[in-house]
C-alpha positions as CSV (number, residue, x, y, z in Angstrom):
1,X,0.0,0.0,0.0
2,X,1.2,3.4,-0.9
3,X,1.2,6.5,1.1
4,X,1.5,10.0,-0.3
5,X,2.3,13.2,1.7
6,X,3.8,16.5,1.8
7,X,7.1,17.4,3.7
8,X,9.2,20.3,4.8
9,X,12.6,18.8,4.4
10,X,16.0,19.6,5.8
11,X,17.9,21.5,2.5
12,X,21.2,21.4,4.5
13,X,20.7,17.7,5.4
14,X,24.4,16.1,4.2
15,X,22.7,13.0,3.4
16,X,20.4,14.8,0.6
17,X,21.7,15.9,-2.5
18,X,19.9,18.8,-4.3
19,X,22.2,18.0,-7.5
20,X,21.3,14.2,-7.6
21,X,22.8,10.9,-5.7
22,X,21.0,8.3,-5.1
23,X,18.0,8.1,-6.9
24,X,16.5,5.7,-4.8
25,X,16.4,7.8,-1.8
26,X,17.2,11.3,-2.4
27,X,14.9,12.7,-0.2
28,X,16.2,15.4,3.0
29,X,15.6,14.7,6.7
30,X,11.6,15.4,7.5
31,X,11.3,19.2,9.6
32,X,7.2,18.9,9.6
33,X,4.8,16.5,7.9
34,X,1.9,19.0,6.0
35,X,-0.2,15.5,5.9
36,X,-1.5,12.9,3.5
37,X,-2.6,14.0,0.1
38,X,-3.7,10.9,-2.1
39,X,-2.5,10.1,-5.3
40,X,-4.3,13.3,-7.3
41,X,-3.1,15.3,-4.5
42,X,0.2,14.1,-5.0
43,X,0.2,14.2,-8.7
44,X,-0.5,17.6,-9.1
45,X,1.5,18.9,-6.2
46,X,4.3,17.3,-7.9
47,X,3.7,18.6,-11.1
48,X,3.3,22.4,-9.1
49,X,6.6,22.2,-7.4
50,X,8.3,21.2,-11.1
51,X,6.5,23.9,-12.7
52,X,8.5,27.1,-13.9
53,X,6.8,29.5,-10.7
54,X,8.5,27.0,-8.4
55,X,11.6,25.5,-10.2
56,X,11.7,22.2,-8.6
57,X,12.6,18.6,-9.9
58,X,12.4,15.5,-9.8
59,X,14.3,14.0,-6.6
60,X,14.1,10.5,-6.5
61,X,11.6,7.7,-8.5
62,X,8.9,8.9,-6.1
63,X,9.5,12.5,-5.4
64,X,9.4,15.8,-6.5
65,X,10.6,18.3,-4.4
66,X,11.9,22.5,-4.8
67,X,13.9,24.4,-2.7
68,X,11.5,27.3,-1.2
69,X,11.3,30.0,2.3
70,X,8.9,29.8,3.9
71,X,6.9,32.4,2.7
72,X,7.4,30.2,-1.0
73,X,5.9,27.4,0.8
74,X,2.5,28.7,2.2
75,X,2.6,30.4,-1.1
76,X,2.7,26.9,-2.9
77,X,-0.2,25.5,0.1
78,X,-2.2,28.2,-0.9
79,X,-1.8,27.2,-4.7
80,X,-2.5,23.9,-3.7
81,X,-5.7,24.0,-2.1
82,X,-5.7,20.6,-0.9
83,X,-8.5,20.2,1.5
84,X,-6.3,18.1,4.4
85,X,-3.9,20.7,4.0
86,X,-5.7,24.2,3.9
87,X,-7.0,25.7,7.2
88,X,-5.2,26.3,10.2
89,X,-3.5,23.1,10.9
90,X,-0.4,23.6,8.3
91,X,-0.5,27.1,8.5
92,X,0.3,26.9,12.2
93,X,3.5,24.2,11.3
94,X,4.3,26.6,8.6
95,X,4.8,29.1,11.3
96,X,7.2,27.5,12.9
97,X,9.5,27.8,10.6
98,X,12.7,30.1,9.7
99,X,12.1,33.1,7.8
100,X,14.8,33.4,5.6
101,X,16.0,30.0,5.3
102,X,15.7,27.7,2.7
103,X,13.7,24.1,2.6
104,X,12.8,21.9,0.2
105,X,9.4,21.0,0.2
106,X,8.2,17.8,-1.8
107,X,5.4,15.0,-2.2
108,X,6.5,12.0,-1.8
109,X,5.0,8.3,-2.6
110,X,5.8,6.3,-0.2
């Protein structure tokens, strides 16, 4: 069975490689789970975060991720519009993060 979510990830995580490595686990250490999405969800947030506004890319065979602030990410949430992801609940984990820092943020099937 196959899970599909949204992360906050470590970008400054030495086991993660924005550039590439290993493809079948390129993903950066978890800072907040934003929740399960489904497949659609998952689908199109992954085809968001690769889009041109948000310049991500592929990250390993089952994510896709992009390096974002975290004003860029409740940008992207608000984009999104996911309904177990809107409201209150991710804005307040959102909060918690570092203003001008970077993260990658990516869906991830799991």
């Amino acid at each position: 069975m196959s899970f599909y979510n949204l992360y906050v990830g470590d970008a400054s995580d030495p086991k993660f490689n924005w550039e590439g490595g290993d493809f079948s686990y390129n993903i950066p250490k978890i800072l907040l789970d934003l929740g399960g999405i489904g497949l659609t969800g998952c689908v199109e947030a992954r085809i968001l975060l690769e889009s041109d506004k948000y310049g991500g890319k592929v990250l390993d065979w089952g994510s896709s991720g992009a390096r974002l602030t975290k004003a860029r990410i409740i940008e992207f949430l608000h984009d999104i519009h996911r309904p177990l992801i809107t409201g209150c609940q991710w804005l307040v984990r959102v909060q918690t993060l570092e203003e001008d820092r970077d993260y990658i943020l990516f869906a991830c099937e799991q």
